[in-house]
Every structure is written in C-alpha cells, then in structure tokens.
MARDRENRO-864800 format. One record per residue (C-alpha): x, y, z. Coordinates in Angstrom, 1 decimal. Layout:
BEGIN
{xx:X | yy:Y | zz:Z}
...
% end
This chain:
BEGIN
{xx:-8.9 | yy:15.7 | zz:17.0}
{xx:-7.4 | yy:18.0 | zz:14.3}
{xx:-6.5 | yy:15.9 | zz:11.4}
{xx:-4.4 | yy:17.2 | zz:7.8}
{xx:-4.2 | yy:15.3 | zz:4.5}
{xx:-1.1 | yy:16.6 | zz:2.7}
{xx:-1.5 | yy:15.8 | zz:-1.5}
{xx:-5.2 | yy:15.6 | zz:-1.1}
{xx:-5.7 | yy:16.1 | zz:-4.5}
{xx:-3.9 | yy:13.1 | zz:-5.6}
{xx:-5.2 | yy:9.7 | zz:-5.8}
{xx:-4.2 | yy:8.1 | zz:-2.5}
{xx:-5.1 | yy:11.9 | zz:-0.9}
{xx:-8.5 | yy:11.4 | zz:-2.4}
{xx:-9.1 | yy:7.8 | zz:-1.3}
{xx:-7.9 | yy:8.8 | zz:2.6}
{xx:-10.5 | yy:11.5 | zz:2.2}
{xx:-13.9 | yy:9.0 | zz:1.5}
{xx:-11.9 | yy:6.3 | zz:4.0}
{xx:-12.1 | yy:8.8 | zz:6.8}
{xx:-15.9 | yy:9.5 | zz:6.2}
{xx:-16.6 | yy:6.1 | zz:7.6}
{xx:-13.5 | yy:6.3 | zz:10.4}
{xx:-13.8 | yy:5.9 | zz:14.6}
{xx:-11.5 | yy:8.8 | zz:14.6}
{xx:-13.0 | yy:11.8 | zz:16.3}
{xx:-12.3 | yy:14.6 | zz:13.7}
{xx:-13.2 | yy:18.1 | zz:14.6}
{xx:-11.4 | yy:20.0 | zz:12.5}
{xx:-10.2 | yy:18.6 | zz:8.7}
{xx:-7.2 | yy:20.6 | zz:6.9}
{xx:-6.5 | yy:19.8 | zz:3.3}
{xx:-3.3 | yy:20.7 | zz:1.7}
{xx:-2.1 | yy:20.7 | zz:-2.0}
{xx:0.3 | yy:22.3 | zz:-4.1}
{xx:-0.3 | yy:26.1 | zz:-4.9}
{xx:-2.4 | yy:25.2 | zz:-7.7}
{xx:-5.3 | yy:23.9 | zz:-5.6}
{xx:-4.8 | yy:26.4 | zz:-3.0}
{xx:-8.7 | yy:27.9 | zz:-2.3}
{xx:-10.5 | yy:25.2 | zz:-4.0}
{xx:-13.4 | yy:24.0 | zz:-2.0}
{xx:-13.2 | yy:20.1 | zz:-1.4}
{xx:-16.7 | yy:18.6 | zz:-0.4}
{xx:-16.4 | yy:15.8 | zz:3.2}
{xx:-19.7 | yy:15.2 | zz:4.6}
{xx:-21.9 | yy:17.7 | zz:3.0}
{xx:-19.2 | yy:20.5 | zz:4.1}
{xx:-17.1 | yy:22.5 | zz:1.9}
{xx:-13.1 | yy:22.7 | zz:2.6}
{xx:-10.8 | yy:24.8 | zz:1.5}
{xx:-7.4 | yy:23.8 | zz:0.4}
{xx:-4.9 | yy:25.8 | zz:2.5}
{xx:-0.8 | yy:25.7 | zz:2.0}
{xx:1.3 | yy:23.3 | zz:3.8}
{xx:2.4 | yy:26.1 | zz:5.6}
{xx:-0.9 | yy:27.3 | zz:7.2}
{xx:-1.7 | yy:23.8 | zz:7.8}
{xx:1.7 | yy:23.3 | zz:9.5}
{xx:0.9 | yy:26.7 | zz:11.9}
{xx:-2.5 | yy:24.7 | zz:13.0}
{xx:-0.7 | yy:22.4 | zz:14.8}
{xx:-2.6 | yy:19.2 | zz:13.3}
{xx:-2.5 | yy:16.2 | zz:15.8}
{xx:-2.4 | yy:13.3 | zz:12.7}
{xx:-1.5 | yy:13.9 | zz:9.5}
{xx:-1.6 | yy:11.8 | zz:6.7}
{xx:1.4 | yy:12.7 | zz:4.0}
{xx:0.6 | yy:11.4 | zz:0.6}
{xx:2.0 | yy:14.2 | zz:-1.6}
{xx:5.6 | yy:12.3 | zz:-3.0}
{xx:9.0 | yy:12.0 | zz:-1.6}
{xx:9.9 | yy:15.6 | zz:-2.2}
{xx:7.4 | yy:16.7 | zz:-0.5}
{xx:7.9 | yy:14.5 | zz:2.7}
{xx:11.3 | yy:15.1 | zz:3.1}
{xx:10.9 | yy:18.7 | zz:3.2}
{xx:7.7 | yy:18.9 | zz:5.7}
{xx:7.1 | yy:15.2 | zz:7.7}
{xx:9.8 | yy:16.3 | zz:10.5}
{xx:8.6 | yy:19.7 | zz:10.2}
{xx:5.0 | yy:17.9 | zz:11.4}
{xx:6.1 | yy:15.5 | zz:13.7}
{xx:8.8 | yy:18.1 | zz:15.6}
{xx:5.2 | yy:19.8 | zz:15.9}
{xx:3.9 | yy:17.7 | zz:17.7}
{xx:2.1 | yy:16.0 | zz:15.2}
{xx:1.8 | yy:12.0 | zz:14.6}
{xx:2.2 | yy:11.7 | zz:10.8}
{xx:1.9 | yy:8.6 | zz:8.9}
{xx:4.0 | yy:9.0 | zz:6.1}
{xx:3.2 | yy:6.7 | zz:2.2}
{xx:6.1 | yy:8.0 | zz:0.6}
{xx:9.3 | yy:5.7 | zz:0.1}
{xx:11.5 | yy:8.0 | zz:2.0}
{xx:11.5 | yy:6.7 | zz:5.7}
{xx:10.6 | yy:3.1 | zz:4.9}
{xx:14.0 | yy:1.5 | zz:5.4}
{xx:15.0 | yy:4.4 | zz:8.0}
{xx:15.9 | yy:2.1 | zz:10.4}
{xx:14.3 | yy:4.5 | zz:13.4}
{xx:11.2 | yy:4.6 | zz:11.5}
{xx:8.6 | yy:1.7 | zz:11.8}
{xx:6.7 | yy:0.2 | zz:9.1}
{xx:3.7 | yy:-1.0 | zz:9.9}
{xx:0.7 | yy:-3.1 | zz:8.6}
{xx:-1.4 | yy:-3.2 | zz:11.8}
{xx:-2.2 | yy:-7.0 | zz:11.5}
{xx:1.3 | yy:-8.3 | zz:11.3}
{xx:3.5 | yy:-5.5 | zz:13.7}
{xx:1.4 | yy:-2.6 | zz:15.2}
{xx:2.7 | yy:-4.1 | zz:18.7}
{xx:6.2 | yy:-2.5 | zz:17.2}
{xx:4.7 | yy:1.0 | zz:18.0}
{xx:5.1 | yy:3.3 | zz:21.1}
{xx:4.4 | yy:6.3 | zz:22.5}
{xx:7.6 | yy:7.8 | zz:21.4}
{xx:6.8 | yy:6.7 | zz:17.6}
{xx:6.2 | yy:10.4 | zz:15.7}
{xx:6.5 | yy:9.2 | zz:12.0}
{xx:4.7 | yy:6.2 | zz:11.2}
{xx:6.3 | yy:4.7 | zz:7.3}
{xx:3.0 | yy:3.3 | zz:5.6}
{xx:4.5 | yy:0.7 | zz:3.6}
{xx:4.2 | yy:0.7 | zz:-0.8}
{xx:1.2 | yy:-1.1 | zz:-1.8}
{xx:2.2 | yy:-4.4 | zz:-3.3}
{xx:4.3 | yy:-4.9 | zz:-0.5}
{xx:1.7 | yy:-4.8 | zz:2.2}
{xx:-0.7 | yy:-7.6 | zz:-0.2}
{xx:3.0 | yy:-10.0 | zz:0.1}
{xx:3.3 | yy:-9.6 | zz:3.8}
{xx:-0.7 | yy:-10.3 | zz:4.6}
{xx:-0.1 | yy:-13.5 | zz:2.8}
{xx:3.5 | yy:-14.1 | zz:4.3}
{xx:3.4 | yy:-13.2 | zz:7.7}
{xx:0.7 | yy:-16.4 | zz:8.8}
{xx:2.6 | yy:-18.6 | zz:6.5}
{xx:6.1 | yy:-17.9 | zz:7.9}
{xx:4.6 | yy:-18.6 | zz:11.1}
{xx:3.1 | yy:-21.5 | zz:10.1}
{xx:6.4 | yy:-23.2 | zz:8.0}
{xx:9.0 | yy:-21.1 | zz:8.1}
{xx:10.0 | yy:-19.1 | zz:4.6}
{xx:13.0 | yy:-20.3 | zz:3.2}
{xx:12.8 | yy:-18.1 | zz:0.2}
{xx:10.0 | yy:-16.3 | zz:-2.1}
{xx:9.6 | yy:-15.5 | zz:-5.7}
{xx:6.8 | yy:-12.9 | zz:-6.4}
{xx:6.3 | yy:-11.5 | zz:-10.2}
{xx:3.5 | yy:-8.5 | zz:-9.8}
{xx:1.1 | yy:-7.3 | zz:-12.7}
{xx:0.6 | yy:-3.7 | zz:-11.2}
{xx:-2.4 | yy:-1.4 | zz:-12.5}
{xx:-2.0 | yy:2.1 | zz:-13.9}
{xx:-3.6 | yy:3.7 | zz:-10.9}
{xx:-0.2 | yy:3.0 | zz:-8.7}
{xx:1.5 | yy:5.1 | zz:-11.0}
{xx:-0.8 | yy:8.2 | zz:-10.6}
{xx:-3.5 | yy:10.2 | zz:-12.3}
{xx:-1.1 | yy:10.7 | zz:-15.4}
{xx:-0.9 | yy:7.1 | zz:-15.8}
{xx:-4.8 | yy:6.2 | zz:-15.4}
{xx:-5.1 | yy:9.6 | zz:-18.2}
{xx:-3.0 | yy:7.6 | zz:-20.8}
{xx:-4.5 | yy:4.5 | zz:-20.7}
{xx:-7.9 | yy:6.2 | zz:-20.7}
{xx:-6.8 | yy:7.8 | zz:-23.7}
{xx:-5.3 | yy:5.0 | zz:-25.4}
{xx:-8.4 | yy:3.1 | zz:-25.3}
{xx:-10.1 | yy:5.6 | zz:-26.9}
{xx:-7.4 | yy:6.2 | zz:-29.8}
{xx:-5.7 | yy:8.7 | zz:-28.5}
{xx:-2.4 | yy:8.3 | zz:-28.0}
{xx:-0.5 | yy:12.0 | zz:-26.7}
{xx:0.5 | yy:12.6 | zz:-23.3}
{xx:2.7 | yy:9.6 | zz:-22.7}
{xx:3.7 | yy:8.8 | zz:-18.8}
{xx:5.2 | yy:5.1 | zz:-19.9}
{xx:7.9 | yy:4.9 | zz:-22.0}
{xx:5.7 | yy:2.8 | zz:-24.0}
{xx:2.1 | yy:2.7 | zz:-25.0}
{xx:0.4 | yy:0.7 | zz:-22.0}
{xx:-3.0 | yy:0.0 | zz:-23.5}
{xx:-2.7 | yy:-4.3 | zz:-25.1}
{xx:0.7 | yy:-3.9 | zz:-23.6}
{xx:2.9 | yy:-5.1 | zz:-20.3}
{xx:5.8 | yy:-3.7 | zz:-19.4}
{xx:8.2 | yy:-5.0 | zz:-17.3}
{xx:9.3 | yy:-1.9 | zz:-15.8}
{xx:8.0 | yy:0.2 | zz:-12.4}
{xx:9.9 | yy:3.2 | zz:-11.2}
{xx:13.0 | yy:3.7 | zz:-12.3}
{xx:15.9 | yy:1.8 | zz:-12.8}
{xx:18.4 | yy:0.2 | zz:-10.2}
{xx:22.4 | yy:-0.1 | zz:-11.3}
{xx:21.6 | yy:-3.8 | zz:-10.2}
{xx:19.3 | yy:-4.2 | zz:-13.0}
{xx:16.5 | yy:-4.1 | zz:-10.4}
{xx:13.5 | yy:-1.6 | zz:-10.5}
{xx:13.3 | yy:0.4 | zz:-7.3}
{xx:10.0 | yy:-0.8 | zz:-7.2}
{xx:11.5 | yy:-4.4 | zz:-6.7}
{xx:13.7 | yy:-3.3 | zz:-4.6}
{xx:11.0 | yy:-1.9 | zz:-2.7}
{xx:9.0 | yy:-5.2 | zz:-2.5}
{xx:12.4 | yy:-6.8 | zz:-1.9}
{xx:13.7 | yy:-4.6 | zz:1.4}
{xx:10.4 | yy:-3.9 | zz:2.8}
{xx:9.1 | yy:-7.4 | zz:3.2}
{xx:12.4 | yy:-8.3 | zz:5.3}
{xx:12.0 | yy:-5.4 | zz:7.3}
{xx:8.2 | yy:-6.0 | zz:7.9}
{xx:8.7 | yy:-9.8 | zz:8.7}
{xx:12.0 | yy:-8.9 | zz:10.6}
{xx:11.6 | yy:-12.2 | zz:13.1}
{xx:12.2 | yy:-14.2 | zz:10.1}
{xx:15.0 | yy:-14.7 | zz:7.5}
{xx:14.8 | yy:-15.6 | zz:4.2}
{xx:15.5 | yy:-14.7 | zz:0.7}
{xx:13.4 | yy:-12.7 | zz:-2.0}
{xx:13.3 | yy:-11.6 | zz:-5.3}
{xx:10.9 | yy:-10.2 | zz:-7.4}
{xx:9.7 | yy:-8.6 | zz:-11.1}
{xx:7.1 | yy:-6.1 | zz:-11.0}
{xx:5.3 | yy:-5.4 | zz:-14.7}
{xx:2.7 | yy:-2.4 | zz:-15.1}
{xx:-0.4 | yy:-3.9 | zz:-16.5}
{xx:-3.4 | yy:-2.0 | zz:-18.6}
{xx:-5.7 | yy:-2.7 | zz:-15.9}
{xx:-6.7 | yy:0.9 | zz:-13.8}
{xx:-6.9 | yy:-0.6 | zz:-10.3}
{xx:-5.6 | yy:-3.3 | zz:-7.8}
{xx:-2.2 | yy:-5.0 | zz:-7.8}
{xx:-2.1 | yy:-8.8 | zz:-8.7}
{xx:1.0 | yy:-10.8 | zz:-7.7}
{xx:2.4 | yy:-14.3 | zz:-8.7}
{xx:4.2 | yy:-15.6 | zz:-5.8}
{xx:6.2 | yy:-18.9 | zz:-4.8}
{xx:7.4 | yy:-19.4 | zz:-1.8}
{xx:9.6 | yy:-22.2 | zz:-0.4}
{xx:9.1 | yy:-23.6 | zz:3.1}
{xx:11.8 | yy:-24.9 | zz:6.0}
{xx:9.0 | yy:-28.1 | zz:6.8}
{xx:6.7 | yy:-29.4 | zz:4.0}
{xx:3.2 | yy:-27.8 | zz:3.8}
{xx:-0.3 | yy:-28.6 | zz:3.3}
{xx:-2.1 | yy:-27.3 | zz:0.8}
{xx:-5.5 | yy:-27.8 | zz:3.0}
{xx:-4.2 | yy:-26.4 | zz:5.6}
{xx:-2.5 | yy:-23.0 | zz:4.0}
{xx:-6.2 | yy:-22.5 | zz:2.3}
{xx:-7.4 | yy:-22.9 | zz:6.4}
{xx:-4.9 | yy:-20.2 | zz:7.9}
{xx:-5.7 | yy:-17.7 | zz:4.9}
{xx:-9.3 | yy:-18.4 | zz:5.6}
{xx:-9.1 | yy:-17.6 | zz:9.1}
{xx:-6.4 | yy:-14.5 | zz:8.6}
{xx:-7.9 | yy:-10.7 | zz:9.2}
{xx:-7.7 | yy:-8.8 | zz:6.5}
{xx:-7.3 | yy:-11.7 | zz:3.7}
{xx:-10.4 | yy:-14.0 | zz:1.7}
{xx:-9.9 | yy:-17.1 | zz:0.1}
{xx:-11.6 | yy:-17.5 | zz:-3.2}
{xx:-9.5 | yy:-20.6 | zz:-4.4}
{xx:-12.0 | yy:-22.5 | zz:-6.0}
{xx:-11.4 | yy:-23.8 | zz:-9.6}
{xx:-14.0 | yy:-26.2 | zz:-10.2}
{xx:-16.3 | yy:-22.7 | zz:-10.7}
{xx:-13.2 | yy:-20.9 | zz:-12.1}
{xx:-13.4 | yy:-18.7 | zz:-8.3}
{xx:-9.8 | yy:-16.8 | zz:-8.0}
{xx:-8.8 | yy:-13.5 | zz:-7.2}
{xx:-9.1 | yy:-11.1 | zz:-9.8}
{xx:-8.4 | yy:-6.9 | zz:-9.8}
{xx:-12.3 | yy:-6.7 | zz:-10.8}
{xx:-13.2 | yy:-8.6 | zz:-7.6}
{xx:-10.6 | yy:-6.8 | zz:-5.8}
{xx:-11.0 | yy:-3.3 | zz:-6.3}
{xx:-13.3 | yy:-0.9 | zz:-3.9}
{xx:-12.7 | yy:-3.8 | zz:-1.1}
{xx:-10.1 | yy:-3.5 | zz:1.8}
{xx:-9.1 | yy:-7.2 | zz:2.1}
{xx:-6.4 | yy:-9.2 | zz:0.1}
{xx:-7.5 | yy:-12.0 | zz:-1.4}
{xx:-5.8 | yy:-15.2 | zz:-2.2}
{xx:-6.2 | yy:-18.1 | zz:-4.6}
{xx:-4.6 | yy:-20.7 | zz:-7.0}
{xx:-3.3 | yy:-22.4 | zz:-4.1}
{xx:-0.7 | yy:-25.5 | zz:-5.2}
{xx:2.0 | yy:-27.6 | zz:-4.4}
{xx:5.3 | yy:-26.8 | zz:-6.8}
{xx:5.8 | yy:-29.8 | zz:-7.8}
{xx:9.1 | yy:-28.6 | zz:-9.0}
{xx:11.0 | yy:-28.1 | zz:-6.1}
{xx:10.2 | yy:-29.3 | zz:-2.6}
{xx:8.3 | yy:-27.8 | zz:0.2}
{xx:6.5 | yy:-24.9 | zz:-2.2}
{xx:3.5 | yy:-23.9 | zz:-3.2}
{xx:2.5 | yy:-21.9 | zz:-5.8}
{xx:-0.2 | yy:-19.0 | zz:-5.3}
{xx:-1.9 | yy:-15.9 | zz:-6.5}
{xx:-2.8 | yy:-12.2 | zz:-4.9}
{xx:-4.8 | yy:-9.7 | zz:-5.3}
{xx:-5.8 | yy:-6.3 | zz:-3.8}
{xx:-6.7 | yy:-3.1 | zz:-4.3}
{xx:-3.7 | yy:-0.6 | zz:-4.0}
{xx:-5.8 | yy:2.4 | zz:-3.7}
{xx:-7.3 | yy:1.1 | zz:-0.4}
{xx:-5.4 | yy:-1.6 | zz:1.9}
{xx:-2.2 | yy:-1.3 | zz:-0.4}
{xx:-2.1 | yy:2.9 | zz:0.8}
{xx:-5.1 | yy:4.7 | zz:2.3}
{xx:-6.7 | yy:2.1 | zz:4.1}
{xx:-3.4 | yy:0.7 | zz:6.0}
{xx:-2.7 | yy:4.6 | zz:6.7}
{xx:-6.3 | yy:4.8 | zz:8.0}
{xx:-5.8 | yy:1.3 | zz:10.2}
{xx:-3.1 | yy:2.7 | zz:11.4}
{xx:-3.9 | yy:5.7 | zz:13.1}
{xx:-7.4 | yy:4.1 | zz:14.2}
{xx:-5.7 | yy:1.1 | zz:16.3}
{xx:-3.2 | yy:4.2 | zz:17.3}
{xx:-5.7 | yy:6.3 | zz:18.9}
{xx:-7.5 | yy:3.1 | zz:20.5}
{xx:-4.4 | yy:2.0 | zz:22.1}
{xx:-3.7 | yy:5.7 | zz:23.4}
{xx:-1.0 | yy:6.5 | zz:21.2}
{xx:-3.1 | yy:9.3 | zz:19.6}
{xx:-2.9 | yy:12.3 | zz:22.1}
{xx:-4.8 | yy:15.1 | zz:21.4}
% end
C-alpha cells in the first residue's frame, strides 16, 4: 500500500507520521508533502530517510490513502484532485465536514456509515470527537434532550505558532503574537474566528458536527470554547440533560465499559481527568461525574483528551485501519 501525508510538517502531519510507525497498515512506499519550503528535506520514519516531494509529484504517484492535514486551502484545492485519482483520502480540515455527501466519522460511534463508494473520508475537529465518545453511549442510554459543553482548549490546536508564543511568553518574551492577546496566565474566550451570530466558528464547529455525528438522535447544543495556556489536550465542561432520569452509577458503568474512553472519577483521592494525564494517550477520559441538581434529569461532567492524537491523527489513523480491515482499502 502506497500511503501520502499532505502538511507533514505541521503538527497533526507529524503526529500521523509516529502513529503510523506502530499501524496494521501495509505501507510499502511513504510520500511526504509540504509546502515549497520543505520541499527536499529528508524526514526520518523507521530508520529511513524521506524526502519531501510537491503535492504535485505526490499526486502523479497515484497514492492509494492519503492523509490531508495541510489547512482548508490546501484541501480544497487538492482532496478531489486525490480522490478523482483513485485515492481514499481522509480529510482533518473543516472543509467537507458538514458536506452533506461527505461522512464524518469516529470509527466507534459511525464507521458502519462507510462504503465502498466513500472516496473522502471528513475526520472530524478535535474537541468534537472527545464530546461525541462521551455522548454517543449516553444518548443511547437516556436519550439527550440538550447539552451545554464550555471547552478550555490548549495552544497546540491552534498550531506551532501558537505553542511558539506561549513558549516564549513563559520565558519573558513576548514578540511574535498568534492571539490577539498574550495567552501565558491568561484565557481567552475566543477560537477561530468570529461568527455574525456572535458564535466562534470553532463553536459552531462543536455545535454542527455533534448533530451530524449522532444523526439518529435530536437534540439541542450550545457551546463556548476558551484557549487555555496549557500546550496539549482539550478539556471540556459539559452538561447534558436527559429524556428519562439517569444514574449516576450507572453512567460511570457505561463510560467504564465504552472503547476508547477511561473513567478516572474518583474524588476521595482527588482522581479526574486532567490534560497532564491525558496527553501522549489515545483514549478520552471522563470524570466529575454528578447529578445537576439544578434542573432535572442532568448531570454534570468533565473531559479530557489529547487533540494531537484521538482528537486528529489517531481517529485519521482508526479510520483508514478498520477501512482496510473491512476491505474498503483497495490497493
């Protein structure tokens, strides 16, 4: 199998990269692609040196996956290119996500949403895909009626330019500014840009994405999503509301007993999910599990995960692996 990563040099390009090291896929042949910059710089995979090549060589070897993780520009320019190329791409930017012919897909809640005919493949943004682990077995469970999730996002889901300033501004230096706003002993309630609504498009994102993920079900969401000055995983406050009353015991069972998610909820030895637990793992953890005793049939919880590995690369990677072992990988 001939595989590409397109915006290898970014951070999501890197972590796909050291994910696929460890993949069932059969890779014979890796292509790396960046912009011009990087063009000829030798990337190190398993003791082997690889050459960044143009999106346009890489497109003339035919690749039979691609990963595209190089911006929204960039995929709407080249992921029809691939996929009219006969090439399965699995797309992270935001550009086919609510395409209503594209599927977005986290392999534990909808992969059975995929068929042969499926070319482009929307990987969904990351502190949506932490929500909808956590969702998904509770909807089936109760019911949602509606959900409230505030997010403390790190620096890292911004981009290297974010992770450089806060870097910097621990250390003093305060120059190259990606924020509006100095981040470092700072939160600020503002990722991406601006909505006319008064929404970011990052809520927005959370918003749309979570009722197109958990289609089956309706329900109302809303959301505020703050940048944090911590460098990696997502951490979200949600509450969600229920049709039938739940059980506190028996949501911390389901999340126990979910793939993909971990349950440290354990405050008699102050045990919750926290981004320094979180980050380098590939689950979504859970904790602070409560009733609302404000308004009936809620709870109250808290989520963490890192958005560098299920919240991007690793869903990507999950994705094309239950692909090829279902046989909708041809190569």
């Amino acid at each position: 199998m001939n595989v590409a990563i397109i915006g290898i040099t970014g951070m999501v390009g890197k972590k796909i990269l050291e994910i696929l090291s460890n993949s069932i896929l059969p890779i014979n042949k890796l292509l790396l692609s960046a912009s011009k910059r990087s063009y000829d710089e030798d990337i190190k995979w398993k003791n082997k040196k690889i050459k960044i090549k143009s999106i346009e060589e890489t497109l003339a070897n035919k690749p039979d996956l691609v990963f595209f993780s190089a911006g929204n520009e960039c995929s709407k320019e080249w992921v029809e290119k691939f996929s009219s190329n006969g090439s399965l791409v699995i797309d992270n930017s935001s550009v086919f996500r609510l395409d209503k012919n594209i599927k977005l897909i986290v392999p534990e809640i909808n992969f059975n949403l995929l068929t042969k005919d499926d070319k482009i493949i929307s990987n969904p943004n990351c502190s949506t895909i932490q929500l909808v682990m956590v969702l998904s077995p509770l909807d089936k469970l109760y019911k949602i009626n509606r959900v409230i999730v505030s997010t403390y996002q790190s620096v890292s889901g911004s981009g290297k330019e974010a992770v450089r300033q806060l870097t910097n501004e621990k250390k003093g230096i305060v120059d190259e500014m990606y924020y509006p706003y100095e981040i470092y002993n700072n939160c600020i309630p503002h990722c991406d840009t601006f909505h006319p609504s008064g929404y970011t498009r990052e809520e927005l994102k959370l918003i749309n994405e979570t009722k197109k993920i958990i289609s089956d079900s309706e329900f109302d969401i809303t959301a505020t999503a703050v940048r944090v000055p911590v460098i990696r995983s997502h951490s979200e406050s949600v509450n969600i509301s229920f049709q039938k009353k739940p059980s506190v015991a028996e949501i911390r069972k389901v999340i126990n007993e979910s793939k993909g998610l971990i349950l440290r909820d354990f405050p008699e030895t102050n045990t919750y999910p926290m981004p320094k637990y979180a980050t380098d793992k590939d689950e979504v953890f859970v904790g602070r599990i409560r009733e609302d005793n404000s308004y009936k049939n809620s709870v109250n919880l808290w989520i963490v995960s890192d958005n560098l590995r299920k919240g991007a690369a690793k869903n990507a990677i999950q994705i094309a692996e239950k692909a090829y072992l279902n046989g909708l990988l041809k190569f």
